[in-house]
GUNUTI-910128 format. One record per atom (N, C-alpha, C, O, CB): residue in one letter; atom name; x, y, z. Coordinates in steps of 0.02 Angstrom, whole numbers, plus 50000, padded with zeros to 5 digits. Glycine has a CB too. Layout:
BEGIN
ATOM  drenpa  pado      x      y      z
ATOM       A    CA      X      Y      Z
...
This chain:
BEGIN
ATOM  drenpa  pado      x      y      z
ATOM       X     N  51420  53609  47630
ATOM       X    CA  51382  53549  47647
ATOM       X     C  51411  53522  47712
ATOM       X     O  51471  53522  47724
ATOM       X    CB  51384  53496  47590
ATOM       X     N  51355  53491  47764
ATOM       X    CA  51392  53485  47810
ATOM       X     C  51393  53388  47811
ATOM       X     O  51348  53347  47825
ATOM       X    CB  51361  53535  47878
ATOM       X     N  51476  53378  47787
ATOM       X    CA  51502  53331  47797
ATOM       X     C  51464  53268  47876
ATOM       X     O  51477  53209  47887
ATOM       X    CB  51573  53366  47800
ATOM       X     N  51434  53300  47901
ATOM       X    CA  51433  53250  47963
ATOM       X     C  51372  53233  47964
ATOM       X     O  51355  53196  48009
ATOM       X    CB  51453  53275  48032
ATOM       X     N  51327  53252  47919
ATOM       X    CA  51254  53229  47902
ATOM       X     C  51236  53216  47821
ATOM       X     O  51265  53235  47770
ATOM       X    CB  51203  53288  47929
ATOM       X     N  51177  53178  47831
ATOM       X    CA  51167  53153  47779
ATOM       X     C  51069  53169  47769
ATOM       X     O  51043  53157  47824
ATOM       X    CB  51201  53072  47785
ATOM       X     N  51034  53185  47733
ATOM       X    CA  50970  53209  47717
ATOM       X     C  50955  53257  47809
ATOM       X     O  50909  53255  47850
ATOM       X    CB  50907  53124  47691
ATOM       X     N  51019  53293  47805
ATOM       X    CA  50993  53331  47880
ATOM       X     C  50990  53307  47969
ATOM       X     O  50968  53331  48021
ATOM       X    CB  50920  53342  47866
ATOM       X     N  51024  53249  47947
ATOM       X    CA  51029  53189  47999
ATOM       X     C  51117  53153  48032
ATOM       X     O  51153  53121  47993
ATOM       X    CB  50985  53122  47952
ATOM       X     N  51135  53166  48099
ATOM       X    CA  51193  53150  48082
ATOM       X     C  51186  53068  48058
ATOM       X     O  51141  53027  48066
ATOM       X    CB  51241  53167  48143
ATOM       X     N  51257  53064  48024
ATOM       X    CA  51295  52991  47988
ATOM       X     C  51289  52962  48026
ATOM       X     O  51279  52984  48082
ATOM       X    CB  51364  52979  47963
ATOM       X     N  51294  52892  48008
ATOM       X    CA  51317  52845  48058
ATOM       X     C  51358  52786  47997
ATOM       X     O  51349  52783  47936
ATOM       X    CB  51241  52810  48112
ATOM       X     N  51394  52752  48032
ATOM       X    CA  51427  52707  47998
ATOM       X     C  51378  52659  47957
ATOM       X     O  51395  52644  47900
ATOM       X    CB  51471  52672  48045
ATOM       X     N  51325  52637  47979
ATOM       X    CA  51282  52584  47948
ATOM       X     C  51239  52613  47921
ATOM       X     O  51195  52576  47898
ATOM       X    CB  51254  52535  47984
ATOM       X     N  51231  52683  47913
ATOM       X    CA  51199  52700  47858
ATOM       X     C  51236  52731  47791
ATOM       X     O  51218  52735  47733
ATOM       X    CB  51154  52742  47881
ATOM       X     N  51294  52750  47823
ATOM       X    CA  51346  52773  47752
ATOM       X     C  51361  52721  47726
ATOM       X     O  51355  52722  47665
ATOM       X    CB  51417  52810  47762
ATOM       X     N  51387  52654  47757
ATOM       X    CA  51392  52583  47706
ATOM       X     C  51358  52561  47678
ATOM       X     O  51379  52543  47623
ATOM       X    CB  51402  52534  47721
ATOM       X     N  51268  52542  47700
ATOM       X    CA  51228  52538  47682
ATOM       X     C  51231  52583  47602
ATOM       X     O  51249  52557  47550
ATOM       X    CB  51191  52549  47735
ATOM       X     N  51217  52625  47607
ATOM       X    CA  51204  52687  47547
ATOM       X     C  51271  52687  47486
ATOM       X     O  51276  52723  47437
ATOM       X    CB  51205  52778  47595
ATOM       X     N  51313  52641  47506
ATOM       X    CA  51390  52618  47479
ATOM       X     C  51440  52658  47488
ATOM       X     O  51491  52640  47459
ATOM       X    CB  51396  52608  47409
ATOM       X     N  51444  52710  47520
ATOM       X    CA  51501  52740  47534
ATOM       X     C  51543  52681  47575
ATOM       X     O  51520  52641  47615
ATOM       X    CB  51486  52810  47574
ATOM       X     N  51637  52689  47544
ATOM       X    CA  51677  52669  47574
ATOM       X     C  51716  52702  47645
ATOM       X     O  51743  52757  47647
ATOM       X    CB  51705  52659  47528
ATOM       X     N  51714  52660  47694
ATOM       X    CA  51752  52690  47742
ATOM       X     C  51856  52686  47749
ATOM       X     O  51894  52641  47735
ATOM       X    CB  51713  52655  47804
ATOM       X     N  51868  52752  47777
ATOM       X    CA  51931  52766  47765
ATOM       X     C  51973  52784  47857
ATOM       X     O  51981  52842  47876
ATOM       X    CB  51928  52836  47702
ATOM       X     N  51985  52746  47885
ATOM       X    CA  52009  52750  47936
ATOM       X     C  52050  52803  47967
ATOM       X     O  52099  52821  47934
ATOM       X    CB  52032  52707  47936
ATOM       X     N  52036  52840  48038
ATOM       X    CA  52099  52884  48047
ATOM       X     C  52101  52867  48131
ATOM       X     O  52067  52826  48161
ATOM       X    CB  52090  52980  48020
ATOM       X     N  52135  52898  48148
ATOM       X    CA  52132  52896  48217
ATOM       X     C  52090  52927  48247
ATOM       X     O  52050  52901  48285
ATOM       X    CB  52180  52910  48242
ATOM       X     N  52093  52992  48235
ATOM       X    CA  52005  53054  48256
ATOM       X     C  51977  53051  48205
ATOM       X     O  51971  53109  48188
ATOM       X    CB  52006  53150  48271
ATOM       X     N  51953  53017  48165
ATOM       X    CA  51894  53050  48122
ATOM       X     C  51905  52984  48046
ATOM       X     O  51958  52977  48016
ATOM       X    CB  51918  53163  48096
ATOM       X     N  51854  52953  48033
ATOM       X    CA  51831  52922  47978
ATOM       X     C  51823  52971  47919
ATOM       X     O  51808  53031  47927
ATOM       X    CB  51769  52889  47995
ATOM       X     N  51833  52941  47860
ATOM       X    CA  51807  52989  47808
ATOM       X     C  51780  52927  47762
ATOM       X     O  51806  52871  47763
ATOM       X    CB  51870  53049  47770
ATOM       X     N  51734  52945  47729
ATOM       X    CA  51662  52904  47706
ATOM       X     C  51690  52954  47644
ATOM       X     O  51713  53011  47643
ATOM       X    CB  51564  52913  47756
ATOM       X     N  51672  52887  47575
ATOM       X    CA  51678  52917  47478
ATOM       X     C  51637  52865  47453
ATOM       X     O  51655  52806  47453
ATOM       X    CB  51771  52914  47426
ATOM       X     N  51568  52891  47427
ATOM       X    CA  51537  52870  47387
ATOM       X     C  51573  52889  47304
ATOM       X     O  51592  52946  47290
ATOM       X    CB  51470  52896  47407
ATOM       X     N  51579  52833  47257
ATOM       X    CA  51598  52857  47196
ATOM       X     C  51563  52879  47164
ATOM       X     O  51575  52926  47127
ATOM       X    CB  51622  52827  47165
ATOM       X     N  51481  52833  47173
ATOM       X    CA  51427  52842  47126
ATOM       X     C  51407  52922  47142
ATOM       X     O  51374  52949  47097
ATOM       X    CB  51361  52783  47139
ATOM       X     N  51421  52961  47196
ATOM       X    CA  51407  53028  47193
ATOM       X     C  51462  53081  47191
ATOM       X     O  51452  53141  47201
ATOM       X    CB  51371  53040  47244
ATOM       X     N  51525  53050  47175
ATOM       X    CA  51575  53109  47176
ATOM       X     C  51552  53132  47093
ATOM       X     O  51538  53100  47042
ATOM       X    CB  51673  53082  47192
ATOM       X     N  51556  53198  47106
ATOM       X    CA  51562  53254  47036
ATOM       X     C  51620  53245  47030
ATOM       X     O  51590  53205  46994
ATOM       X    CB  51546  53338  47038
ATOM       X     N  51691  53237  47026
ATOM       X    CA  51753  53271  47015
ATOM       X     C  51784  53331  47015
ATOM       X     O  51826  53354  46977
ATOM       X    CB  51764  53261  46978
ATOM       X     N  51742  53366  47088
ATOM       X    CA  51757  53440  47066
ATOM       X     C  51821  53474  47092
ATOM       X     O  51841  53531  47081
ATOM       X    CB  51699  53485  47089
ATOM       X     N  51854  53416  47134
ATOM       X    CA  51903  53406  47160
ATOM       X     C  51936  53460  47222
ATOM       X     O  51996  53477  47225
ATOM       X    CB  51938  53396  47106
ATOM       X     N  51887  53480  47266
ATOM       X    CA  51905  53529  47326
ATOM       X     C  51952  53489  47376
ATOM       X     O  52000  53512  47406
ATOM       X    CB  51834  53556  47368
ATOM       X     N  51922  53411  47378
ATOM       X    CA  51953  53389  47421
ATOM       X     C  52034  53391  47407
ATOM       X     O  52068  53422  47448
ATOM       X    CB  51923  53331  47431
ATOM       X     N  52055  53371  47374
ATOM       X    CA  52156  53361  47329
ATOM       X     C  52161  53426  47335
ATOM       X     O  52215  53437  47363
ATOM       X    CB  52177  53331  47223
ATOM       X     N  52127  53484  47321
ATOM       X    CA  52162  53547  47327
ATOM       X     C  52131  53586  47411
ATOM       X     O  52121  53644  47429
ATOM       X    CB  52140  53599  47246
ATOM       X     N  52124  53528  47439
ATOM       X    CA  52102  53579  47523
ATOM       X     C  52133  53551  47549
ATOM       X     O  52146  53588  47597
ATOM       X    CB  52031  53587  47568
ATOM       X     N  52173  53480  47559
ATOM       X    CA  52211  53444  47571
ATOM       X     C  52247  53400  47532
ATOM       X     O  52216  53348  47539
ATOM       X    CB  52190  53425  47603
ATOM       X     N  52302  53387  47488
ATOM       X    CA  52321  53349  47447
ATOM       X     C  52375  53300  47503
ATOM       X     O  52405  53253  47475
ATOM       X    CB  52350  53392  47381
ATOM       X     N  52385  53310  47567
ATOM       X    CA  52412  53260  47590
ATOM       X     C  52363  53201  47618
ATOM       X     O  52384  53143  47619
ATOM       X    CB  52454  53286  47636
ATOM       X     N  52316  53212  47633
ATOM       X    CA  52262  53182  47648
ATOM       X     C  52226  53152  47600
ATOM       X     O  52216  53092  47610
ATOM       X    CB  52228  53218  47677
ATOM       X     N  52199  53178  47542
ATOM       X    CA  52172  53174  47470
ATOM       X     C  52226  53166  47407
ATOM       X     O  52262  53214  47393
ATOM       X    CB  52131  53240  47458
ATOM       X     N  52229  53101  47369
ATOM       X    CA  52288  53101  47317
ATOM       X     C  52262  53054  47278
ATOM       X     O  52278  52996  47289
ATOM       X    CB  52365  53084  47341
ATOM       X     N  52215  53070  47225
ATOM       X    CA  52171  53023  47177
ATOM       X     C  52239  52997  47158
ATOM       X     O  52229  52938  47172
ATOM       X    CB  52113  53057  47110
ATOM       X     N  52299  52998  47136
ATOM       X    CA  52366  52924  47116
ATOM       X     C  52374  52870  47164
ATOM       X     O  52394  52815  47145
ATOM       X    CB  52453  52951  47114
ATOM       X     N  52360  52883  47225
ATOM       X    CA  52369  52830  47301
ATOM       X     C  52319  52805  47283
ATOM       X     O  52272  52821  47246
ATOM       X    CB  52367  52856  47387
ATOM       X     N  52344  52731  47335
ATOM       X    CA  52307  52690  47363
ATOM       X     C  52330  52690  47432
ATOM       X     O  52385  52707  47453
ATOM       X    CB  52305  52629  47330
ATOM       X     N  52292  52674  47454
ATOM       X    CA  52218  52722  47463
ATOM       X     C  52231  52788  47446
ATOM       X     O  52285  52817  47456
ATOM       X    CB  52184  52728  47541
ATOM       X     N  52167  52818  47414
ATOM       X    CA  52192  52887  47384
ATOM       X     C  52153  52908  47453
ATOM       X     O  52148  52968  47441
ATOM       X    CB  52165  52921  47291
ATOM       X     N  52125  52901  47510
ATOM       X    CA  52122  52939  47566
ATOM       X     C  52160  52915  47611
ATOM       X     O  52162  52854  47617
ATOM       X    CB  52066  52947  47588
ATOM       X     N  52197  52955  47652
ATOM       X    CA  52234  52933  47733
ATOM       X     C  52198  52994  47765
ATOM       X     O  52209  53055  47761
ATOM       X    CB  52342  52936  47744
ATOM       X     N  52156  52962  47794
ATOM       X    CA  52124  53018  47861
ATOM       X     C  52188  53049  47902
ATOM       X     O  52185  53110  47914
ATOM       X    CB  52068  52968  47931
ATOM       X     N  52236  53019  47921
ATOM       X    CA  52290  53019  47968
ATOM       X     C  52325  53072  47938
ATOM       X     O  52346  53107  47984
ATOM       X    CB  52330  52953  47978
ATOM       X     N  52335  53086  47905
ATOM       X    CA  52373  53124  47842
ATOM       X     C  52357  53215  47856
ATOM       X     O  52360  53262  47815
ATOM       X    CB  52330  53090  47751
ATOM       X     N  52344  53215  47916
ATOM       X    CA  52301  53304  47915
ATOM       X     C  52255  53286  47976
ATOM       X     O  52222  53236  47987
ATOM       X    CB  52238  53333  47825
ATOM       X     N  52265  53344  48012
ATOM       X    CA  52213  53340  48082
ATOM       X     C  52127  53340  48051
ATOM       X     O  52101  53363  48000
ATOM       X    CB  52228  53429  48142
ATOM       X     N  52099  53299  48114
ATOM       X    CA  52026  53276  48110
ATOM       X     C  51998  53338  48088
ATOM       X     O  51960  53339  48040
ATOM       X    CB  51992  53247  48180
ATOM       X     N  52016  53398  48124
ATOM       X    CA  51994  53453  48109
ATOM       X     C  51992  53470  48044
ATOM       X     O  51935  53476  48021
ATOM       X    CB  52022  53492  48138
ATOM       X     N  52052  53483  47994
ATOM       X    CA  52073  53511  47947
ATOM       X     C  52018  53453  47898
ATOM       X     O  51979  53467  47853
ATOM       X    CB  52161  53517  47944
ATOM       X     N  52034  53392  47926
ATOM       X    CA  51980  53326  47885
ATOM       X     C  51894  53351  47857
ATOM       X     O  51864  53352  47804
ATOM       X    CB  51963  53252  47958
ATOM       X     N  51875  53371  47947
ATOM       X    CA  51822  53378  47912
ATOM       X     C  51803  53447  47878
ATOM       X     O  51753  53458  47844
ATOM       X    CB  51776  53358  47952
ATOM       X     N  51847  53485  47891
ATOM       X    CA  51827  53557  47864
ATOM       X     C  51835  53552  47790
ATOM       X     O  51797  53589  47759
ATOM       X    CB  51875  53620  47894
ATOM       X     N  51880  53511  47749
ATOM       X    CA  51891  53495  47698
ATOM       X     C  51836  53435  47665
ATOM       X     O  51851  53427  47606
ATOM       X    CB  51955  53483  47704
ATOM       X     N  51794  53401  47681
ATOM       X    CA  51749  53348  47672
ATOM       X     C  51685  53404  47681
ATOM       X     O  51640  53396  47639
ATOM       X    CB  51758  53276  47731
ATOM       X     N  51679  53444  47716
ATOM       X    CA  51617  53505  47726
ATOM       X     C  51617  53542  47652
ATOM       X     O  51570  53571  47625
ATOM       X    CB  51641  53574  47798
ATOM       X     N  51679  53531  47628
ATOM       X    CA  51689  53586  47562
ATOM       X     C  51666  53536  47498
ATOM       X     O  51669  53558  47441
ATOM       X    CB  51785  53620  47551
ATOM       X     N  51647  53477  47510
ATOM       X    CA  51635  53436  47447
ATOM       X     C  51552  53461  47435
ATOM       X     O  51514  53457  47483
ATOM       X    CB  51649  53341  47461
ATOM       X     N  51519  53493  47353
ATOM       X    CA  51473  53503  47350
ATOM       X     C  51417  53453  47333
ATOM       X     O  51357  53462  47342
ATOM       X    CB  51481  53543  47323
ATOM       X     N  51444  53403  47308
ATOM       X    CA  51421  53334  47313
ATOM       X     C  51397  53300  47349
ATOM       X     O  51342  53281  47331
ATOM       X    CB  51449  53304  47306
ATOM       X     N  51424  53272  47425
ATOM       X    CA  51396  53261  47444
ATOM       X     C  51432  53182  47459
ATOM       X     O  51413  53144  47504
ATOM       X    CB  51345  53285  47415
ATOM       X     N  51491  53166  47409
ATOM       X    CA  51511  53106  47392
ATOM       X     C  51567  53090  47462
ATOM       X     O  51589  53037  47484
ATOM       X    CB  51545  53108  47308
ATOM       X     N  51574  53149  47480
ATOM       X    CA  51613  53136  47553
ATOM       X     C  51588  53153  47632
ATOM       X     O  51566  53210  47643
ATOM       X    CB  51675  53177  47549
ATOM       X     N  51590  53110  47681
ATOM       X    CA  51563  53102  47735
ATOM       X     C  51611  53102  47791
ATOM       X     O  51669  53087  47780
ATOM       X    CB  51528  53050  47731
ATOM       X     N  51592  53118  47853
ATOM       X    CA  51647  53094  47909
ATOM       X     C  51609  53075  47983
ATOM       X     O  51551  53071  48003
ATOM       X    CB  51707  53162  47923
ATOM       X     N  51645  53070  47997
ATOM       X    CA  51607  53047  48073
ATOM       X     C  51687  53048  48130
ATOM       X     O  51727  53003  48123
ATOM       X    CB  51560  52938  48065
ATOM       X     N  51696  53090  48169
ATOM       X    CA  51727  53122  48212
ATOM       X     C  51740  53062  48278
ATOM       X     O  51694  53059  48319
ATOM       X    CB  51685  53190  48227
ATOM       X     N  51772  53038  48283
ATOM       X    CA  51782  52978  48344
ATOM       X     C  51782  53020  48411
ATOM       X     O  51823  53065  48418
ATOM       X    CB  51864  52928  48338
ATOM       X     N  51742  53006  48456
ATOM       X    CA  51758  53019  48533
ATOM       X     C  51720  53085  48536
ATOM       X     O  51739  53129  48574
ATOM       X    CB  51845  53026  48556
ATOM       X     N  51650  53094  48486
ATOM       X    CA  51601  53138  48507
ATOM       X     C  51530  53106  48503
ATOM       X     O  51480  53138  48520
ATOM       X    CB  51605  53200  48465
């Protein structure tokens, strides 16, 4: 799934809040978690568990793992419940 769109359209911040996804700050790259659509299938904690750690608070640190590695790991959610948006493209 590609993390940087949403019904085939890129994201944008006021429509991922809108739709209730929470935003998660990084330096390159936002990461967007709707709860009402996470499955629990849990790719994200095992594609990155420094970045992803359902015990934290915040259980996301974008900062925690390059933008890159971010969104390639948010691409792997089949859900749908995770989003990103890439700063400075």
């Amino acid at each position: 799934m590609d993390g940087a769109k949403l019904n085939g359209k890129p994201v944008t911040q006021e429509t991922l809040e809108e739709k209730g996804y929470k935003r998660y700050h990084g330096e390159g790259i936002d990461i967007y978690y709707s709860k009402d659509i996470c499955a629990h299938i849990g790719n994200c904690v095992r594609g990155n568990p420094e970045i992803f750690e359902v015990g934290r608070r915040p259980w996301i640190i974008a900062d925690n793992g390059t933008a890159e590695n971010a969104a390639y790991v948010v691409d792997t959610c089949p859900s749908g419940a995770l989003k990103y948006i890439r700063k400075g493209e």
